[in-house]
Chimera marker file (.cmm) of the C-alpha trace (Angstrom):
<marker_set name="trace">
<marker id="1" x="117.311" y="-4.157" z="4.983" r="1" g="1" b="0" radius="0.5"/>
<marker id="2" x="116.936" y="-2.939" z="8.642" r="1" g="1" b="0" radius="0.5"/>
<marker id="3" x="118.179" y="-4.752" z="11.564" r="1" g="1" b="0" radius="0.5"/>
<marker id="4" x="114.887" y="-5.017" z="13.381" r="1" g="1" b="0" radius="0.5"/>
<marker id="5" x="111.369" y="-4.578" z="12.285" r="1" g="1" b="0" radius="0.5"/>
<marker id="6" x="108.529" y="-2.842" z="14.448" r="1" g="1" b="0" radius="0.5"/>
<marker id="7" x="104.519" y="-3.480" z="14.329" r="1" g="1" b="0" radius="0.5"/>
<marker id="8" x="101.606" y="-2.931" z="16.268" r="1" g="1" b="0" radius="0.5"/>
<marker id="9" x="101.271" y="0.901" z="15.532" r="1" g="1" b="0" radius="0.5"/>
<marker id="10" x="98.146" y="2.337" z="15.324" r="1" g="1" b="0" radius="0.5"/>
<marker id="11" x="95.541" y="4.748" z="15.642" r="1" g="1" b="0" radius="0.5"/>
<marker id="12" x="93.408" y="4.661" z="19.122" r="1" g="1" b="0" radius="0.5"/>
<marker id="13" x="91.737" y="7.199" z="21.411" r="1" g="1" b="0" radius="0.5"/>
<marker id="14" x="92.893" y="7.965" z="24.753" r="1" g="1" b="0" radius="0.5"/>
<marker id="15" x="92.749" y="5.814" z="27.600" r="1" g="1" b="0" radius="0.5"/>
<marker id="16" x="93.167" y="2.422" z="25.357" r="1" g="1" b="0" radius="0.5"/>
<marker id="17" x="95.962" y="-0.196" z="24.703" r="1" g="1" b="0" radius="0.5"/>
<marker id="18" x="98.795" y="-1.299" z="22.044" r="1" g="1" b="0" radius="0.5"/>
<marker id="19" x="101.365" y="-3.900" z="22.366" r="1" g="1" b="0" radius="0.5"/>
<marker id="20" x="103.977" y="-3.127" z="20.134" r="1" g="1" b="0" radius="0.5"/>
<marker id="21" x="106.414" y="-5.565" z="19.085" r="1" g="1" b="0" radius="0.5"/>
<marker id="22" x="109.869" y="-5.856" z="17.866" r="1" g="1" b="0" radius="0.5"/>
<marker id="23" x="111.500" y="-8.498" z="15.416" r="1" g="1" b="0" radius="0.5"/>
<marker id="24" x="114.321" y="-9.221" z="13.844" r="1" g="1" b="0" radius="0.5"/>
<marker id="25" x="115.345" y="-11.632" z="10.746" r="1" g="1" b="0" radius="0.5"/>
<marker id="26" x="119.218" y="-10.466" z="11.141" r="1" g="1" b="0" radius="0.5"/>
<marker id="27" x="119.798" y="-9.989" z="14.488" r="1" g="1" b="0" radius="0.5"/>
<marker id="28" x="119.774" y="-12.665" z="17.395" r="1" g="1" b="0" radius="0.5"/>
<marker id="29" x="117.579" y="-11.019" z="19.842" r="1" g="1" b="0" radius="0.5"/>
<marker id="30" x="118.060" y="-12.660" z="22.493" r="1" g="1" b="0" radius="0.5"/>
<marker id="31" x="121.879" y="-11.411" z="22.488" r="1" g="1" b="0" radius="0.5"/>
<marker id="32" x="120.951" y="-7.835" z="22.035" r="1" g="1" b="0" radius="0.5"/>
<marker id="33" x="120.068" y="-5.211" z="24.841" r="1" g="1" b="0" radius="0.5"/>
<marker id="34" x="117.012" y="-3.897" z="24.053" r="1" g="1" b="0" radius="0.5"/>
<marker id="35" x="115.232" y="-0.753" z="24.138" r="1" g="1" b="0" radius="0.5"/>
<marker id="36" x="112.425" y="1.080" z="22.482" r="1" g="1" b="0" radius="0.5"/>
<marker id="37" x="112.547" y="5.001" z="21.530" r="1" g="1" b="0" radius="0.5"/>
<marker id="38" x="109.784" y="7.388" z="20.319" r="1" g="1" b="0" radius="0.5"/>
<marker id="39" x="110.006" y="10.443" z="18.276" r="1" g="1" b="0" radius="0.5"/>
<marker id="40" x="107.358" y="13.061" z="18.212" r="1" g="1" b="0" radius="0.5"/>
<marker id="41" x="107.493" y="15.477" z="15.178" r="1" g="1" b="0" radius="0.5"/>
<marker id="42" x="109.377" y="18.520" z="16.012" r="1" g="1" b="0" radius="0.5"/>
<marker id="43" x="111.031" y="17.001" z="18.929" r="1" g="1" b="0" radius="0.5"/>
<marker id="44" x="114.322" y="14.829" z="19.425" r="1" g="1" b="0" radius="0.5"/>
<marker id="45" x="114.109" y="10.885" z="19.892" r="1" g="1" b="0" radius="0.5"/>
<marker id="46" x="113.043" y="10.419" z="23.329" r="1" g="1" b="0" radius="0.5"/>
<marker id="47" x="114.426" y="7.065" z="25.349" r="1" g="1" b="0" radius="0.5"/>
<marker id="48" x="111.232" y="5.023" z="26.806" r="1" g="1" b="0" radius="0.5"/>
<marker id="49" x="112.302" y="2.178" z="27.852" r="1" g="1" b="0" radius="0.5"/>
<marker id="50" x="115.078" y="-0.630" z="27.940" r="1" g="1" b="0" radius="0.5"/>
<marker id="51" x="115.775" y="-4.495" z="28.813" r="1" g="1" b="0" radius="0.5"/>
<marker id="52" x="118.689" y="-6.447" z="29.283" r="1" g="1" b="0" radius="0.5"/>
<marker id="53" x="119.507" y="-9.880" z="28.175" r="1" g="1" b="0" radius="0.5"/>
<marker id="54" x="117.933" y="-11.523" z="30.473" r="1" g="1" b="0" radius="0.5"/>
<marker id="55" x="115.241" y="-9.431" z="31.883" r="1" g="1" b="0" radius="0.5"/>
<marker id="56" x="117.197" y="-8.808" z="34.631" r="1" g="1" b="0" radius="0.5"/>
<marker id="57" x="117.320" y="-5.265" z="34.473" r="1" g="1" b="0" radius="0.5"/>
<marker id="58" x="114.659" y="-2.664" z="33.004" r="1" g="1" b="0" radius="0.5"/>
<marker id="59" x="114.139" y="0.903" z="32.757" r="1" g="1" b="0" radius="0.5"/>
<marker id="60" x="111.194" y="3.152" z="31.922" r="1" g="1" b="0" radius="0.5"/>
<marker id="61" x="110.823" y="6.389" z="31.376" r="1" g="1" b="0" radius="0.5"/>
<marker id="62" x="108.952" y="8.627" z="34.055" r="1" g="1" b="0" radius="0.5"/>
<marker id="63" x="106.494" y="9.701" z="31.478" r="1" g="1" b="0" radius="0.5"/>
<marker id="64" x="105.380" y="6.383" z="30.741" r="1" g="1" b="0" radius="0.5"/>
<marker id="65" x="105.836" y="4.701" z="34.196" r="1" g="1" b="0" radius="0.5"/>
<marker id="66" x="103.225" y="2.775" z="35.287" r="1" g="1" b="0" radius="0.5"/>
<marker id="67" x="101.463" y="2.717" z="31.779" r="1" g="1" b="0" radius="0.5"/>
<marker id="68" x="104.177" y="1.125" z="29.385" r="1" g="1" b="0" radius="0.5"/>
<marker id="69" x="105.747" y="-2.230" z="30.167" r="1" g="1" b="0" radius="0.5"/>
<marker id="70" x="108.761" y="-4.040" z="28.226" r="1" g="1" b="0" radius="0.5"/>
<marker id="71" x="109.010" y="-7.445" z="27.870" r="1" g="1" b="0" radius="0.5"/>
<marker id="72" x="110.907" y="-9.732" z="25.692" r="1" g="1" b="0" radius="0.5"/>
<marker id="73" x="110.434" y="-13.632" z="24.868" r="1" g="1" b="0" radius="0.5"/>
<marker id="74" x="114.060" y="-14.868" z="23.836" r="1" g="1" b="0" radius="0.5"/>
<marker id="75" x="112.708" y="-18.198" z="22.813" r="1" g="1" b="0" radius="0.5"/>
<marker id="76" x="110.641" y="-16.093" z="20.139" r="1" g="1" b="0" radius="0.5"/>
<marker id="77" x="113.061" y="-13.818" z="18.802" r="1" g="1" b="0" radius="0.5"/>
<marker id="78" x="110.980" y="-10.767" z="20.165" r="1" g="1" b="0" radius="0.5"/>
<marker id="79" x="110.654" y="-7.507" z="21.966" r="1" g="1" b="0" radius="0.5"/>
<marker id="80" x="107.120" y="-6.150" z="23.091" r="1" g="1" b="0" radius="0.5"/>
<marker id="81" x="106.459" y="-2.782" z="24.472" r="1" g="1" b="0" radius="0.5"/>
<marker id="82" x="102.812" y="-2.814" z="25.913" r="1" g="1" b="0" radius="0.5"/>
<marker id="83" x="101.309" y="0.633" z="26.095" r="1" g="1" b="0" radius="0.5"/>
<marker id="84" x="98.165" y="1.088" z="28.381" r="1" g="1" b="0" radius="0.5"/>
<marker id="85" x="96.201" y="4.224" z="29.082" r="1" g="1" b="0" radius="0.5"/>
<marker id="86" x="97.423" y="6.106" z="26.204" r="1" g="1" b="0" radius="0.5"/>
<marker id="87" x="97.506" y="9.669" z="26.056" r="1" g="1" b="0" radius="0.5"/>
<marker id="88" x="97.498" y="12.386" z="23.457" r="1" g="1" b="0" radius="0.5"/>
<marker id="89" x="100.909" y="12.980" z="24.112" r="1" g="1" b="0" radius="0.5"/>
<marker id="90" x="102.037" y="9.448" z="24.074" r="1" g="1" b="0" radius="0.5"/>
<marker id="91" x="101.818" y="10.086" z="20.107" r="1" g="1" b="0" radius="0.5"/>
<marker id="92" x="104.776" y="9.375" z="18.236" r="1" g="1" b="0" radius="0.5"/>
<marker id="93" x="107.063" y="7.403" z="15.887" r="1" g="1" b="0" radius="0.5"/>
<marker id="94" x="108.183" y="4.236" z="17.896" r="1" g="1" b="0" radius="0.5"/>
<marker id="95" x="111.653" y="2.828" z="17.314" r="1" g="1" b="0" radius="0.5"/>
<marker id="96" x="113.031" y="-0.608" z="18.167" r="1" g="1" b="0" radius="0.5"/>
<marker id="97" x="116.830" y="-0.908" z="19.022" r="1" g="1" b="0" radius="0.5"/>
<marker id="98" x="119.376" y="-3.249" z="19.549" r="1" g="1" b="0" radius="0.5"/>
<marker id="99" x="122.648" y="-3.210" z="20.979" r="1" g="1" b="0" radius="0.5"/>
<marker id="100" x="125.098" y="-5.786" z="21.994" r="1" g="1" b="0" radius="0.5"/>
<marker id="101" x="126.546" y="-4.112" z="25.326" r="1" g="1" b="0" radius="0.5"/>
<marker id="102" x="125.011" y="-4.879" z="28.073" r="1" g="1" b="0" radius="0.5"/>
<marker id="103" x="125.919" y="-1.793" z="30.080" r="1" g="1" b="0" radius="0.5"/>
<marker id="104" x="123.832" y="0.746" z="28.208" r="1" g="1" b="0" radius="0.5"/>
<marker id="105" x="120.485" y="0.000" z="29.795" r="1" g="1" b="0" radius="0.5"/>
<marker id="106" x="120.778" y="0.683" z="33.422" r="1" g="1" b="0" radius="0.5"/>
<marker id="107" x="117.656" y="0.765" z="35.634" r="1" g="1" b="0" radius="0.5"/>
<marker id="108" x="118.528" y="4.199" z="36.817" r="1" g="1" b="0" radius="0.5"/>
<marker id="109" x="118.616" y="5.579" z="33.234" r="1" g="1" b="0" radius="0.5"/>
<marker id="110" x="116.629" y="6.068" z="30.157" r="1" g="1" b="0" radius="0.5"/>
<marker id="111" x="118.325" y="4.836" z="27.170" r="1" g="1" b="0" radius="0.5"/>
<marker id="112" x="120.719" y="7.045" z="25.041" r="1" g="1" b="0" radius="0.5"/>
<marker id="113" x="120.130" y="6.341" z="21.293" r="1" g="1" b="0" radius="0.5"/>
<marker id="114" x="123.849" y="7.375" z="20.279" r="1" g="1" b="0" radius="0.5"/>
<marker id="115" x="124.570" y="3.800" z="22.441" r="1" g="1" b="0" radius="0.5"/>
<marker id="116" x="122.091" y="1.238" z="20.151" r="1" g="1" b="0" radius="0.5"/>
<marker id="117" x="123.421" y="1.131" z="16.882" r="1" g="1" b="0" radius="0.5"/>
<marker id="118" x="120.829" y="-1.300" z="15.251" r="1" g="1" b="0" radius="0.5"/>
<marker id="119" x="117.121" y="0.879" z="14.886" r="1" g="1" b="0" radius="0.5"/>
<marker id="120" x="114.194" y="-0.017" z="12.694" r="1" g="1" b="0" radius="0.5"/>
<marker id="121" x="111.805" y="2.284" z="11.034" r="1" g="1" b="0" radius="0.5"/>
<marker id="122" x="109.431" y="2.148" z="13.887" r="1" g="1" b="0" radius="0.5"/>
<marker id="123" x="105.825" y="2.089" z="13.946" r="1" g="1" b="0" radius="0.5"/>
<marker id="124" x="103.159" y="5.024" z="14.049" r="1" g="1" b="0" radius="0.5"/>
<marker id="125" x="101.430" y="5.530" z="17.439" r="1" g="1" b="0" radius="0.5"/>
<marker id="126" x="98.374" y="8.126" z="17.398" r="1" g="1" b="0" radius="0.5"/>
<marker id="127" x="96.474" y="8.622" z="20.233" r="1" g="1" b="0" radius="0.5"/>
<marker id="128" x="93.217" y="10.871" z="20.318" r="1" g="1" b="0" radius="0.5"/>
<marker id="129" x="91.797" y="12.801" z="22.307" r="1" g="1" b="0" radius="0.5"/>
<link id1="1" id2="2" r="1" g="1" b="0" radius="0.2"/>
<link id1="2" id2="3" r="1" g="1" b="0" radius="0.2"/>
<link id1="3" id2="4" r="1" g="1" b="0" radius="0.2"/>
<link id1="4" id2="5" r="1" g="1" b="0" radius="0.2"/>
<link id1="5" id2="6" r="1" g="1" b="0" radius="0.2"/>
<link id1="6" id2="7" r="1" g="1" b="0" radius="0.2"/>
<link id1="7" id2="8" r="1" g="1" b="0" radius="0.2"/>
<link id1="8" id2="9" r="1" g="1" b="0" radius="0.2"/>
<link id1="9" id2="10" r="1" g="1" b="0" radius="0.2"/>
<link id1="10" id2="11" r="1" g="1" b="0" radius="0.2"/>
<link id1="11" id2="12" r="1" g="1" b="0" radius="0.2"/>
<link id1="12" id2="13" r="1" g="1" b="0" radius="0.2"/>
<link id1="13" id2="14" r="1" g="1" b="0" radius="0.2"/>
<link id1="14" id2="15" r="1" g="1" b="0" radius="0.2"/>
<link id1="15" id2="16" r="1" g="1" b="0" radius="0.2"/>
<link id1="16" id2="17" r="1" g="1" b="0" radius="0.2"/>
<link id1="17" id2="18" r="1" g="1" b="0" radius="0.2"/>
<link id1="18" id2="19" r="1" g="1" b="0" radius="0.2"/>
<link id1="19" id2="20" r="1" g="1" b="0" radius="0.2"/>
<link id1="20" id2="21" r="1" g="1" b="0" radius="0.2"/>
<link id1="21" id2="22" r="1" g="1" b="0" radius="0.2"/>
<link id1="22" id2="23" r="1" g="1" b="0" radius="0.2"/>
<link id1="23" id2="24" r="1" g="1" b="0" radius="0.2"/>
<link id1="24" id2="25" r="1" g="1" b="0" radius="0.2"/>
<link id1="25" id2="26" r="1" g="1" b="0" radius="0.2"/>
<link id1="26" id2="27" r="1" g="1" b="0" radius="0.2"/>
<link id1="27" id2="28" r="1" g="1" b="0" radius="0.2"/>
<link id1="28" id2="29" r="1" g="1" b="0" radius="0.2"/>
<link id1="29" id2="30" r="1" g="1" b="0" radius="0.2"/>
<link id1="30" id2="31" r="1" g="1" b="0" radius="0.2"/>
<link id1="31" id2="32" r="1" g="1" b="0" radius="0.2"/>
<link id1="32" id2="33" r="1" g="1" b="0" radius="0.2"/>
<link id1="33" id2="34" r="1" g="1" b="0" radius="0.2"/>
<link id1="34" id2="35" r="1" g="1" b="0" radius="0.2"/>
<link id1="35" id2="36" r="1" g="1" b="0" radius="0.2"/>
<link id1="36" id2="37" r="1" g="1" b="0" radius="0.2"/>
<link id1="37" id2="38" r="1" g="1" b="0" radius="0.2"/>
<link id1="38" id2="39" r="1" g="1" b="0" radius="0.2"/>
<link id1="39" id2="40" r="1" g="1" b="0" radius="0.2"/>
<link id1="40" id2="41" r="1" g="1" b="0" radius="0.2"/>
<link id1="41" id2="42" r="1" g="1" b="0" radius="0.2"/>
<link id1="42" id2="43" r="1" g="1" b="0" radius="0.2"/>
<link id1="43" id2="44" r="1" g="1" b="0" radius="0.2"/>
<link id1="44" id2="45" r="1" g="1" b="0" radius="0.2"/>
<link id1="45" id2="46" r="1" g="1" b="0" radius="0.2"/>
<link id1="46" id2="47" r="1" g="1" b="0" radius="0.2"/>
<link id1="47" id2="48" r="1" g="1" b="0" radius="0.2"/>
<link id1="48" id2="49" r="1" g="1" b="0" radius="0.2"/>
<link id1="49" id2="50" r="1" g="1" b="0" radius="0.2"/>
<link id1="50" id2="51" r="1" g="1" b="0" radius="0.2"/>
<link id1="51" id2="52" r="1" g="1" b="0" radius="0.2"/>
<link id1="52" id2="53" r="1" g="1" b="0" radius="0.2"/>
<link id1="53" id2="54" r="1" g="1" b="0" radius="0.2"/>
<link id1="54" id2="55" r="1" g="1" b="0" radius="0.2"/>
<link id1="55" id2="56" r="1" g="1" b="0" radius="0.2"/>
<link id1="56" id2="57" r="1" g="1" b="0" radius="0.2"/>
<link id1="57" id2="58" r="1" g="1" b="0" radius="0.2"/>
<link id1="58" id2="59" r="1" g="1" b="0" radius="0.2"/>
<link id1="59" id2="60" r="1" g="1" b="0" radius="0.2"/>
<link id1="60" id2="61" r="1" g="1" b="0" radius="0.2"/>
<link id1="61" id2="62" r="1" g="1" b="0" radius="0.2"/>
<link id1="62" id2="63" r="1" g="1" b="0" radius="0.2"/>
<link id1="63" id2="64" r="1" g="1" b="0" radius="0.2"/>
<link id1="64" id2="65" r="1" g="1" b="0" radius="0.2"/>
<link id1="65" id2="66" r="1" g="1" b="0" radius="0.2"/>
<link id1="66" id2="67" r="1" g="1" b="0" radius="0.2"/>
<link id1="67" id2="68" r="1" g="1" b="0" radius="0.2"/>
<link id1="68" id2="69" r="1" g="1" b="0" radius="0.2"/>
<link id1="69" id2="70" r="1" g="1" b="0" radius="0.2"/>
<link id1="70" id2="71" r="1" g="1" b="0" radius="0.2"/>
<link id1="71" id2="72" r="1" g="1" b="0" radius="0.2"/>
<link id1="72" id2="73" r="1" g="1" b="0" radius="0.2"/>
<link id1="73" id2="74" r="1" g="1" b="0" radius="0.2"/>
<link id1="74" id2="75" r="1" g="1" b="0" radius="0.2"/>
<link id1="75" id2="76" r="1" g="1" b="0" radius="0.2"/>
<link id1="76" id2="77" r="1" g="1" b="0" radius="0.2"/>
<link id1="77" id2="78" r="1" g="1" b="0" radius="0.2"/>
<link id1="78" id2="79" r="1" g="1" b="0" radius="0.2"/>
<link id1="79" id2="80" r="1" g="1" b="0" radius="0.2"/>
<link id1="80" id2="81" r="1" g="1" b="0" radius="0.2"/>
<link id1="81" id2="82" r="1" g="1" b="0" radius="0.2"/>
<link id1="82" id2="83" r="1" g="1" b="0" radius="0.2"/>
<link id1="83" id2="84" r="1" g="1" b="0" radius="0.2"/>
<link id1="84" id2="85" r="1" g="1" b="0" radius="0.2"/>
<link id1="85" id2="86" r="1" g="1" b="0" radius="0.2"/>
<link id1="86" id2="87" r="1" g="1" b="0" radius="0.2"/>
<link id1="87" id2="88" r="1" g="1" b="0" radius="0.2"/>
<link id1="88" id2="89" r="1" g="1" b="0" radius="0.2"/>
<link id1="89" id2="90" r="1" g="1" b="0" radius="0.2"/>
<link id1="90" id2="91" r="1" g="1" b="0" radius="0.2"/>
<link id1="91" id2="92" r="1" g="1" b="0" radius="0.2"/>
<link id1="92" id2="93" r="1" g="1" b="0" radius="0.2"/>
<link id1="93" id2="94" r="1" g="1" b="0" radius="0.2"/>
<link id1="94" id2="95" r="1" g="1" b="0" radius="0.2"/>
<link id1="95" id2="96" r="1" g="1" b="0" radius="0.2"/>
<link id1="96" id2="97" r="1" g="1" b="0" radius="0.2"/>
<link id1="97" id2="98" r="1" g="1" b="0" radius="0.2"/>
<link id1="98" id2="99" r="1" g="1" b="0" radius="0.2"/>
<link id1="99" id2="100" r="1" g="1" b="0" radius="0.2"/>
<link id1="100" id2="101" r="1" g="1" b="0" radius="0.2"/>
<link id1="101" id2="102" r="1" g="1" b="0" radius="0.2"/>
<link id1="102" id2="103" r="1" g="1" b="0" radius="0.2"/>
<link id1="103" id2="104" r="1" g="1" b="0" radius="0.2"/>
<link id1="104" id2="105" r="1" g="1" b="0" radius="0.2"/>
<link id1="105" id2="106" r="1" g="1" b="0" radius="0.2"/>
<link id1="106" id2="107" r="1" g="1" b="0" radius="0.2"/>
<link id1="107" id2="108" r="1" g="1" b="0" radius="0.2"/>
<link id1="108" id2="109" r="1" g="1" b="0" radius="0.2"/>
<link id1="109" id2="110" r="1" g="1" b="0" radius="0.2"/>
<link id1="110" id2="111" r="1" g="1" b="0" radius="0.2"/>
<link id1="111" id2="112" r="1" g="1" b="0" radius="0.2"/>
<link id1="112" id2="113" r="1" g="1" b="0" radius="0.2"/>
<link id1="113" id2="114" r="1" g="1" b="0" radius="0.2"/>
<link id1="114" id2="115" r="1" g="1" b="0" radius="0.2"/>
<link id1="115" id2="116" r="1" g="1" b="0" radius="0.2"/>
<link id1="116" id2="117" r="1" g="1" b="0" radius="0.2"/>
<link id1="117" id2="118" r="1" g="1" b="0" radius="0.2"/>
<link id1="118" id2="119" r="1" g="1" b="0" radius="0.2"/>
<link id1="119" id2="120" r="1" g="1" b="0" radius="0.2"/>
<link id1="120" id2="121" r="1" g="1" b="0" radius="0.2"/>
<link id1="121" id2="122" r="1" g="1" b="0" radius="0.2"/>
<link id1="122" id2="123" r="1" g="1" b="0" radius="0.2"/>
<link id1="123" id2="124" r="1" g="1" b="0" radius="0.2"/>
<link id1="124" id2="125" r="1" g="1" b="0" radius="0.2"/>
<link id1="125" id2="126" r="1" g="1" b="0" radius="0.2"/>
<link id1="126" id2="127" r="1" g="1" b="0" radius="0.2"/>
<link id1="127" id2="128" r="1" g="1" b="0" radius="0.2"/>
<link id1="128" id2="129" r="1" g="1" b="0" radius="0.2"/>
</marker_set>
């Protein structure tokens, strides 16, 4: 059983929107660091974005900046990652992670996946042209 569970993959065409979102029947959320990761075949897992307990600190990759947006909702148990004006290139595996230190997610950094121990099987984002 994975740690955390990812939905809201799809298939769109550029220039359109996904909210993906991030659960977890194991793990406490709301104790975790947070951070999503995508994976593009043929290339290594790529850091997007990250949040810290409480919201107090994110970070976001400067290939998504000003298009993607994380969020969480501790009173939910969840983690969102809204995607806007999606490009070809934005096309990927997405991977939810969880970590319990606070200092890997730094707003000055993209998030190292060697530092979130807890991934899910992530969700399928294709974007055409």
């Amino acid at each position: 059983q994975v740690p955390v569970e990812e939905s809201g993959g799809g298939l769109v065409q550029a220039g359109a929107s996904l909210r993906l979102s991030c659960q977890s029947s194991r793990l406490t959320l709301r104790h975790h660091v947070m951070a999503w990761f995508r994976q593009a075949p043929g290339k290594e897992r790529e850091g997007i974005s990250c949040i810290t307990v409480n919201s107090g600190i994110t970070s976001v990759a400067e290939a998504v900046r000003g298009r993607f947006t994380i969020s969480r909702d501790n009173s939910k148990n969840i983690v969102y990652l809204q995607m806007n004006n999606l490009k070809p290139e934005d096309t990927a595996m997405y991977f939810c992670a969880a970590a319990i230190q606070p200092h890997v997610c730094s707003s000055s950094d993209t998030p190292a996946a060697s530092d979130y121990p807890h991934f899910g099987r992530g969700t399928q984002v294709t974007v055409s042209a």
